[in-house]
C-alpha positions in Angstrom: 6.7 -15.3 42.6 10.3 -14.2 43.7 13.1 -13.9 41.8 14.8 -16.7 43.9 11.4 -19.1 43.1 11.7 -18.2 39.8 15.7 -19.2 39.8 14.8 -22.6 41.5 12.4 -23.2 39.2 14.7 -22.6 36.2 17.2 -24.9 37.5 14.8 -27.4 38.1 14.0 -27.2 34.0 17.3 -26.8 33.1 17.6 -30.4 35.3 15.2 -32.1 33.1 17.0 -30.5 29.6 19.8 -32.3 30.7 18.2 -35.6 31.0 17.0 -34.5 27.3 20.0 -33.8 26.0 21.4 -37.4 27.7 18.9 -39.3 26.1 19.0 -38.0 22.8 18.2 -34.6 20.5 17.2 -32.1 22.5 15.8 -30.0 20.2 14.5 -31.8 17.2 13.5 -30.5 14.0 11.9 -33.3 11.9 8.2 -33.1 13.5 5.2 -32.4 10.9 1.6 -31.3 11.7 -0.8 -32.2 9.3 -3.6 -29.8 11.0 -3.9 -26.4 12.3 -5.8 -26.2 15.6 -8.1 -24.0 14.4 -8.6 -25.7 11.3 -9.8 -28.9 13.1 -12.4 -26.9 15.2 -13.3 -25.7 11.6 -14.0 -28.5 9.3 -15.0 -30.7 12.4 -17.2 -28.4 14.5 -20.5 -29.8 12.9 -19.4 -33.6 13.5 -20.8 -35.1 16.6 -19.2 -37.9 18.7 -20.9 -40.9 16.4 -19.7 -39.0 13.2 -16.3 -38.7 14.2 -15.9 -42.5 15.6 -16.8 -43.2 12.1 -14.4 -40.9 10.2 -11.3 -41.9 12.2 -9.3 -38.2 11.6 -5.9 -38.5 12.0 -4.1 -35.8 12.3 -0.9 -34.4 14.0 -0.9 -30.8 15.7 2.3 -29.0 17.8 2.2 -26.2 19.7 2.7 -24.9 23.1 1.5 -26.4 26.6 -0.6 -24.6 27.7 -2.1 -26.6 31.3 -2.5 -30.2 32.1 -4.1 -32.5 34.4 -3.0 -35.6 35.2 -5.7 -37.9 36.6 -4.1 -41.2 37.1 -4.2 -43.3 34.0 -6.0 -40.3 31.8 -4.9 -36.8 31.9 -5.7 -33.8 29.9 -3.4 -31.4 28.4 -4.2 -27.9 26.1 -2.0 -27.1 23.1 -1.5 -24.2 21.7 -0.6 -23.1 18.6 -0.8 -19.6 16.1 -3.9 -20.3 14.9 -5.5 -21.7 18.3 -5.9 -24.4 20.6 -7.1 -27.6 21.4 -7.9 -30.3 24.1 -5.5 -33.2 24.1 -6.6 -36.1 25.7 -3.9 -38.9 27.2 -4.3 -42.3 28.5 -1.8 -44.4 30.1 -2.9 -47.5 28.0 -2.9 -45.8 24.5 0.5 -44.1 24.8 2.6 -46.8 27.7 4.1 -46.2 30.6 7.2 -44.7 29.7 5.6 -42.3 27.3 3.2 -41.6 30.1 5.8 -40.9 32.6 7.6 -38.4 30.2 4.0 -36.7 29.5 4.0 -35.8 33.2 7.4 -34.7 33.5 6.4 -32.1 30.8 6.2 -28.5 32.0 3.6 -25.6 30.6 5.1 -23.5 28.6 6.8 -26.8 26.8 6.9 -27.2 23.0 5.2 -30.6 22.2 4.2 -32.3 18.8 1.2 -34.7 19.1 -0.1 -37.1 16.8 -4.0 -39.3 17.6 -7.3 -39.2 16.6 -9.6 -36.3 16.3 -12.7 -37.2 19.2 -15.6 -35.6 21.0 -15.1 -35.9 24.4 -18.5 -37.3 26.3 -18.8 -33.3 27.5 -18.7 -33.1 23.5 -15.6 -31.2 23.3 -13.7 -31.5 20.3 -10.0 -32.6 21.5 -7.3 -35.4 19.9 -6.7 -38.7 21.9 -3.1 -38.7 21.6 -0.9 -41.9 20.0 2.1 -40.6 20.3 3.6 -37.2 22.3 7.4 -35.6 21.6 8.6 -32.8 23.5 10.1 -30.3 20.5 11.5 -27.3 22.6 11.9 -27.6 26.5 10.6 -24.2 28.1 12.9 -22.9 30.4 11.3 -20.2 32.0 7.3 -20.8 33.5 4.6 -19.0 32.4 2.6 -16.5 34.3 -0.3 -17.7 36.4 -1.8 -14.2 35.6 -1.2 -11.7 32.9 -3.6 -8.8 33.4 -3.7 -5.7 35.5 -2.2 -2.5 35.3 0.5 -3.4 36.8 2.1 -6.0 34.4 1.5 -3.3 31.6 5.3 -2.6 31.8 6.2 -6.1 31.7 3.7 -6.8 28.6 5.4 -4.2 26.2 9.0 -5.2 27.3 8.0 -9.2 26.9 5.8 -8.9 24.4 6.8 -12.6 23.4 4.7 -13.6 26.3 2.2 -11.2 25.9 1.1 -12.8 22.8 1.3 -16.4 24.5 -0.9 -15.3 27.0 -2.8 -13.3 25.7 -5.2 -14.5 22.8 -6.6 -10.5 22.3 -3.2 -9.2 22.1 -2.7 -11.3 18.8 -5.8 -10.1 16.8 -4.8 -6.4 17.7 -1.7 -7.4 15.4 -3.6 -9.3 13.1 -6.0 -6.3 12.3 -3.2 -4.0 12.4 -1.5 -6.2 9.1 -5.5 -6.7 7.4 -5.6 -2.6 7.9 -2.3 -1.9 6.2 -3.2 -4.9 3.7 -6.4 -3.0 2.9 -5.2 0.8 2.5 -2.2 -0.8 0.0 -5.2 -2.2 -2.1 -7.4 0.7 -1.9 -4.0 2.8 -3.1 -3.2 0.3 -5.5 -7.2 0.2 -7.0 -6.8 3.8 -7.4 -3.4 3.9 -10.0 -0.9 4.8 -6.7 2.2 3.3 -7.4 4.0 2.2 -4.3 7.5 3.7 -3.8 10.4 4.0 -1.3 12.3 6.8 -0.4 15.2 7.4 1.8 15.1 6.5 5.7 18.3 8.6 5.9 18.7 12.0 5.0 21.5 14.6 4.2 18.2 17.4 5.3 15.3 16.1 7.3 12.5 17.6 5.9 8.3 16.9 5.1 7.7 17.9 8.6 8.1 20.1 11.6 9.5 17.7 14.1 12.9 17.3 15.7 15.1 14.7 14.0 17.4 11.9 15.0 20.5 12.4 14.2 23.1 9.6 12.9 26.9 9.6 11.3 27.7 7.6 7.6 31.4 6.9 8.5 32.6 6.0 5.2 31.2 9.3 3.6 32.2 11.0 6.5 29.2 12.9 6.8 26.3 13.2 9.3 22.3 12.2 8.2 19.0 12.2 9.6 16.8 9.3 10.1 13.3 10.3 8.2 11.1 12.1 9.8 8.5 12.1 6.9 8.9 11.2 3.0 7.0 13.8 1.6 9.5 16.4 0.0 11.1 13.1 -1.9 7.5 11.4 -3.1 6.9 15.3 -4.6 10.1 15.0 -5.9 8.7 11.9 -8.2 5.1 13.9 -8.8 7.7 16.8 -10.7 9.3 13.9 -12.2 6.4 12.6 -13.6 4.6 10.0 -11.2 1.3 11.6 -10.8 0.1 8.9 -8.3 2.8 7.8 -5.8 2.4 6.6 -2.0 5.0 4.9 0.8 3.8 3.6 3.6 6.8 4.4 5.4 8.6 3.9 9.2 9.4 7.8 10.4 11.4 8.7 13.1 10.5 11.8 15.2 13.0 12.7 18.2 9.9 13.4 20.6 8.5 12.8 24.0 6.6 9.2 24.7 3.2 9.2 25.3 0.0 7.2 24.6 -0.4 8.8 21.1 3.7 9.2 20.6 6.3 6.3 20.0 9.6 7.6 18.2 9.7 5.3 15.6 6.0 5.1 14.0 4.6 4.2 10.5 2.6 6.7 8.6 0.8 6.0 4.8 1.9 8.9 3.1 0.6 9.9 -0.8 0.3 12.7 -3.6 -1.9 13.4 -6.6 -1.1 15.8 -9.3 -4.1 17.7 -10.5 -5.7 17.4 -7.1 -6.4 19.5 -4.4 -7.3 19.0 -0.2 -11.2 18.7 -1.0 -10.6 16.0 -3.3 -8.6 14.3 -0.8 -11.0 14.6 2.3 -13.7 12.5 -0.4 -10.5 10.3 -1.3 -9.5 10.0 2.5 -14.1 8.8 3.6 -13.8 6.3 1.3 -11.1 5.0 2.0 -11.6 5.0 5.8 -15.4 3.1 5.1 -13.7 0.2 2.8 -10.7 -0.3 5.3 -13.3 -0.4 8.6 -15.8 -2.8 6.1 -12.8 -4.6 5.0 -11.5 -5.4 8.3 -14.2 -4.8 11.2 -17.5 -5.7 8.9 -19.4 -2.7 9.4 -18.9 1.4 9.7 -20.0 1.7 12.9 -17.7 0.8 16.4 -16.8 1.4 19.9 -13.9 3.4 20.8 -12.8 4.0 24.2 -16.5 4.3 25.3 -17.4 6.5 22.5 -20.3 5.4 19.6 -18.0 6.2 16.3 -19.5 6.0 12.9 -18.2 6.4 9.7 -21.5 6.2 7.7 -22.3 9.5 7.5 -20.4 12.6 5.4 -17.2 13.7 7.7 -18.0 17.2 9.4 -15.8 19.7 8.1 -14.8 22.9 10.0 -12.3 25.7 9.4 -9.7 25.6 12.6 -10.7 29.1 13.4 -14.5 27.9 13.3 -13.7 25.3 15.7 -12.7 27.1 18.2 -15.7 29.1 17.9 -17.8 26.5 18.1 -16.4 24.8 21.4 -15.5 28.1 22.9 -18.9 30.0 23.2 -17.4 32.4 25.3 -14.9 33.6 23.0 -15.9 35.9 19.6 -14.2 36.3 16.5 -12.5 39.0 16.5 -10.6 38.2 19.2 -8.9 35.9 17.7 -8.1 38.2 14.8 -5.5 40.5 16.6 -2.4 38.9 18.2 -2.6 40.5 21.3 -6.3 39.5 22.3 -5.6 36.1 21.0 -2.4 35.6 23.3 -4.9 36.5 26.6 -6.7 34.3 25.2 -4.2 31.6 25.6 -2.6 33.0 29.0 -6.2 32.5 30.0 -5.9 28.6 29.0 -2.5 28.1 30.6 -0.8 27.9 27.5 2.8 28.8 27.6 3.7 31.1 24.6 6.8 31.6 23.1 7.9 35.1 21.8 8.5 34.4 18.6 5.1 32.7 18.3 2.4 34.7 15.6 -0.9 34.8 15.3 -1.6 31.5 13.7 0.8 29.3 16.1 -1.4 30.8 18.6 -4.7 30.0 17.1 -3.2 26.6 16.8 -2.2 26.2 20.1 -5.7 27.2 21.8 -7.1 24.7 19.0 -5.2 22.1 20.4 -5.9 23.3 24.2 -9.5 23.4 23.9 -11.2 21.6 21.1 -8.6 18.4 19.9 -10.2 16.1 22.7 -13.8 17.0 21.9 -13.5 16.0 18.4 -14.8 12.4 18.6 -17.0 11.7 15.4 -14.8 12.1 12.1 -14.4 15.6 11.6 -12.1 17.8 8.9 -10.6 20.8 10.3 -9.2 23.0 7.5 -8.1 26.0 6.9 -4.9 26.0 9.0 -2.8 29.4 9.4 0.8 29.5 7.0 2.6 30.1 9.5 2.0 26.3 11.0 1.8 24.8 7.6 5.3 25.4 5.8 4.5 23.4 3.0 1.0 23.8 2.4 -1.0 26.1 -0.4 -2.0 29.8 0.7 -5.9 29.9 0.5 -6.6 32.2 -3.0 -9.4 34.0 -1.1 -7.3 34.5 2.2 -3.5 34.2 2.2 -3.4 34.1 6.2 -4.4 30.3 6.0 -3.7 27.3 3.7 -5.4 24.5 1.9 -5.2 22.3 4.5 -7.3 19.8 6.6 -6.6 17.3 9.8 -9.1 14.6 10.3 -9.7 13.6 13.7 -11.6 10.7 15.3 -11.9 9.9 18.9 -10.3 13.2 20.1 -7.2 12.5 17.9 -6.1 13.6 14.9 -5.0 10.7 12.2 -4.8 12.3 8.7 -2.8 15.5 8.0 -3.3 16.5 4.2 -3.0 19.6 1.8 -3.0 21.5 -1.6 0.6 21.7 -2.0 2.4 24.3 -2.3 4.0 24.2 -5.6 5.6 28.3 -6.0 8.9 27.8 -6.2 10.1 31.2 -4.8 7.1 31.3 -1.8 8.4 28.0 -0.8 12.1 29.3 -0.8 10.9 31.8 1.4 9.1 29.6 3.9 12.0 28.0 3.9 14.4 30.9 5.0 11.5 31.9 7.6 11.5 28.4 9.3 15.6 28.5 8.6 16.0 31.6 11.1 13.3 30.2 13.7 15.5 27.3 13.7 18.2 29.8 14.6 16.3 31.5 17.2 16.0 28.3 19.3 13.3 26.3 17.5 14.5 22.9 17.3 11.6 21.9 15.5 11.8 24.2 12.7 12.9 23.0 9.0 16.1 22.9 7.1 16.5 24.9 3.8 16.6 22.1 1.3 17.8 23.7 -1.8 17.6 20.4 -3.9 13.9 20.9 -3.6 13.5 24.0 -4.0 15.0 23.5 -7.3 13.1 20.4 -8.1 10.3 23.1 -7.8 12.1 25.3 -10.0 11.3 22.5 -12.7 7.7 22.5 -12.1 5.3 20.7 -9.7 2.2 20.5 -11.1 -1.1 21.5 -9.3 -0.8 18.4 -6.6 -2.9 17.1 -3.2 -0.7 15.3 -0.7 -1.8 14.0 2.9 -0.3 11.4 5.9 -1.9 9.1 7.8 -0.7 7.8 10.9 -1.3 4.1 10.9 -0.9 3.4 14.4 -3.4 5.4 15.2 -5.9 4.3 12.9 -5.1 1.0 13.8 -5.8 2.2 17.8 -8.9 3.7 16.6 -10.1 0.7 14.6 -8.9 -2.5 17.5 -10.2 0.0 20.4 -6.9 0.3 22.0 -5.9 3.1 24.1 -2.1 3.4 23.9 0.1 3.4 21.2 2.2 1.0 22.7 -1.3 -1.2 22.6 -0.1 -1.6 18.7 3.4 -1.6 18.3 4.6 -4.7 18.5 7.9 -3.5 20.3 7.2 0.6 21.5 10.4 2.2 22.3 10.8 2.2 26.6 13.8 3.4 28.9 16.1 0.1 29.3 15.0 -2.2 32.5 18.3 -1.4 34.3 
């Protein structure tokens, strides 16, 4: 359809609102349903024709127009409404000719309340004979014929309003997505979590490596950061005493857009006090089995083509290991010396930066050559220091932490550690990331100095981790964007 169909075609409705708004309220607010559409199908899905003769249901159901056919003196109709849809089925005789003649003049897309009885057709499907028809919002705009295709992807994100009108699938992604979240704030709440909030802007972005939006508090006259995670304030509450605490938070990351990255994203983020990362890789299965019972009925689902299963123990494999494993052709010791590990990368088309050690390297080839082919749930631990600012040295080897990333489908969802809890090899962290923020690396931390003295009073041994909620919830309704489950994903404006 052209834009100049599609302006005819406005005026045309716009033409028949006015005739509304002559004869009366337009837009009237005083209709009642007594049923759901789905809940008729429900309670009256094991009725046949006879039955329902017999019972005389009444009921009254609005919604959205969804098609019609007008057949002479009958005509059928579908409504729609959040829960469903349903047949309606008109006759001239039952409803009069004026009611009949404003039935036709009706456009999809139309916002009608309908009262009648509930029948079986003589093809036996459930519908409503209708007494009585009002038209409760007149639809400007027409619906797509067709709403499919790569092509109206675009379109989709931007309109998701009718996405969901069209698109029955695209509602139960979103309806999952809220059971997930529902689920994981049960299983924290089971567990003795108490749910907090923490600031979503921020005198010193910090929690993460990430580049940070920046904003302006005029009446403070100061500039802030939108979050970009809420970790350094939850361990703030673990040294003041709440041993359990979680947020499942919105963060804000000033980063590229891709299928796995929208800037404004929601993360479940949590820390225990006298824990550490193995106790939250068993903490983080069983969670991950009762949210996928919970919400899908079983362990075991498709992703993206992929078999993925969460029945079994999660593999768990150092980084260094992993890179073994998928790169037979590389040995250890060559990633052991920074030199031989950078021709490595160089080999792998990885662009390097100078200031870039050993373990960023390691990281990066990780990320190059193994990430993708991580499909089953599998732990990756023992991350370098240098990548993992906050995160515990290893007691038997200070070059790497305490720290794992799950990933499933090629992706990584969790990211979760033994804090690091020393005061003074914090502060130092701190300073390092502090001068590679100097050098260029926009990335790089802040030195918060309220934290480091909220340190000074005493974190006790603690296990913190993050998990990306969008992405479980891609993983979990087999979607392969991001954008697939955000409701509104951040795009470039249409002009």
């Amino acid at each position: 359809m052209t834009e100049q169909d599609d302006n005819q075609l406005i005026a045309q409705r716009r033409e028949k609102l006015q005739g509304v708004r002559a004869s009366g309220i337009a837009f009237p607010n005083d209709f009642r349903r007594t049923h759901l559409t789905a809940g008729i199908h429900e309670q009256y899905a094991e009725h046949d024709k006879e039955d329902l003769e017999s019972m005389a249901v009444e009921a009254s159901v609005c919604g959205r127009l969804m098609f019609k056919r007008v057949q002479g003196k009958v005509s059928f109709a579908g409504l729609k409404d959040g829960s469903g849809s349903i047949q309606l089925f008109l006759q001239r005789d039952n409803l009069g000719d004026e009611a009949y003649a404003s039935f036709k003049s009706l456009d999809i897309g139309d916002v009608v309340g309908a009262e009648g009885m509930v029948f079986r057709t003589n093809r036996g499907e459930l519908s409503l004979r209708v007494n009585s028809l009002r038209l409760l919002t007149k639809s400007l705009r027409s619906l797509p014929e067709k709403w499919h295709g790569l092509s109206d992807t675009e379109i989709r994100y931007r309109q998701r309003y009718v996405d969901l009108i069209m698109n029955d699938d695209i509602g139960e992604v979103f309806r999952k997505r809220s059971a997930i979240v529902e689920s994981i704030r049960r299983f924290m709440l089971k567990h003795g979590y108490l749910e907090v909030e923490t600031p979503m802007m921020q005198p010193i972005p910090g929690g993460a490596v990430a580049r940070p939006f920046i904003t302006y508090h005029n009446a403070l006259d100061m500039q802030l950061y939108l979050r970009i995670a809420p970790e350094l304030y939850l361990k703030r509450l673990v040294v003041g005493g709440i041993e359990r605490v979680f947020e499942i938070n919105r963060n804000f990351r000033n980063e590229g857009l891709s299928t796995r990255h929208n800037p404004e994203f929601t993360m479940l983020e949590f820390y225990a006090a006298y824990a550490d990362y193995n106790d939250l890789m068993d903490f983080t299965e069983r969670m991950f089995r009762e949210v996928a019972d919970n919400v899908l009925g079983e362990l075991s689902f498709q992703y993206q083509g992929h078999d993925i299963d969460f029945a079994p123990s999660f593999h768990r494999v150092s980084l260094k290991q992993a890179i073994l494993d998928h790169n037979p052709d590389i040995e250890a010791a060559q990633l052991e010396e920074p030199a031989r590990a950078a021709d490595i990368a160089l080999r792998f088309g990885i662009q390097l930066k100078d200031s870039y050690g050993l373990g960023k390297i390691q990281l990066e080839i990780f990320e190059a050559t193994v990430e993708e082919r991580l499909i089953q749930p599998t732990f990756v631990t023992q991350f370098p220091a240098e990548v993992s600012p906050l995160a515990r040295r290893n007691d038997d080897d200070a070059f790497v932490t305490d720290r794992f990333e799950l990933f499933v489908g090629g992706r990584e969802i969790v990211n979760g550690f033994s804090e690091l809890n020393d005061a003074e090899d914090q502060a130092e962290r701190f300073r390092q990331q502090a001068a590679d923020k100097d050098a260029g690396d926009d990335e790089a931390m802040h030195y918060d100095a309220d934290y480091i003295r909220a340190l000074e009073y005493g974190l006790p041994p603690t296990a913190g981790e993050g998990i990306g909620i969008d992405r479980l919830v891609m993983l979990l309704t087999d979607s392969a964007s991001i954008r697939d489950v955000i409701l509104f994903p951040q795009m470039r404006p249409e002009n």
